[in-house]
C-alpha positions in Angstrom: 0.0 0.0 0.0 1.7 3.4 -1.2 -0.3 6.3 0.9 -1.8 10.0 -1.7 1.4 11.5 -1.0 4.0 9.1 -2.4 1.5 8.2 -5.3 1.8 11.8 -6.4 5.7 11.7 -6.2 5.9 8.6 -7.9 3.9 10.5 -10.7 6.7 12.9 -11.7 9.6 10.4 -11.0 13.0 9.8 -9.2 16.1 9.5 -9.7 17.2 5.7 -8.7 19.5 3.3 -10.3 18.6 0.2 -12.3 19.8 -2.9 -10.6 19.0 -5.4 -8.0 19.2 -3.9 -4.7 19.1 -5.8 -1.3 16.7 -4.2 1.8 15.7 -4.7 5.1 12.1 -3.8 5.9 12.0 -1.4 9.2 9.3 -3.2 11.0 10.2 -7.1 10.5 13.5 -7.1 9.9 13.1 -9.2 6.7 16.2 -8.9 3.9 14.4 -8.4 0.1 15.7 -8.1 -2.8 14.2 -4.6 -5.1 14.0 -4.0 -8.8 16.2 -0.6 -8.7 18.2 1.6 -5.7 14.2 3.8 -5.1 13.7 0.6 -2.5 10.6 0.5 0.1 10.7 1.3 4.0 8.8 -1.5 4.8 7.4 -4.5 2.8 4.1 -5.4 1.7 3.4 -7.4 4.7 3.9 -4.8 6.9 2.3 -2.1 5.2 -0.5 -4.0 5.1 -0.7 -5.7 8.8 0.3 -1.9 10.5 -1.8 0.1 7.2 1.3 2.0 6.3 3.1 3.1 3.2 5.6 1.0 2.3 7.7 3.9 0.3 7.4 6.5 3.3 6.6 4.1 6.3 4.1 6.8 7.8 0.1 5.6 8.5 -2.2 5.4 5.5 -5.3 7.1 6.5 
């Protein structure tokens, strides 16, 4: 879940690089592996369970 805010910045882009990028996802501690260097705060799991963006990490409301 991405909250209104980082849906309208992912509108005009970023700057990231392309390439496989390992994470750790702030609430669980889990290691992933991302699609380019913009990688999430926390992963889909967690967003979800705690309703927070997974970009930003802040409450979806």
């Amino acid at each position: 879940m991405i909250c209104s805010k980082c849906k309208i910045e992912m509108q005009y882009g970023c700057a990231c690089g392309q390439g496989f990028t390992e994470w750790k996802c702030e609430k669980c501690g889990k290691i992933y592996i991302y699609h380019n260097t913009n990688t999430p705060k926390v992963c889909e799991n967690c967003s979800k369970k705690y309703n927070i963006c997974e970009k930003c990490g802040k409450n979806i409301s």
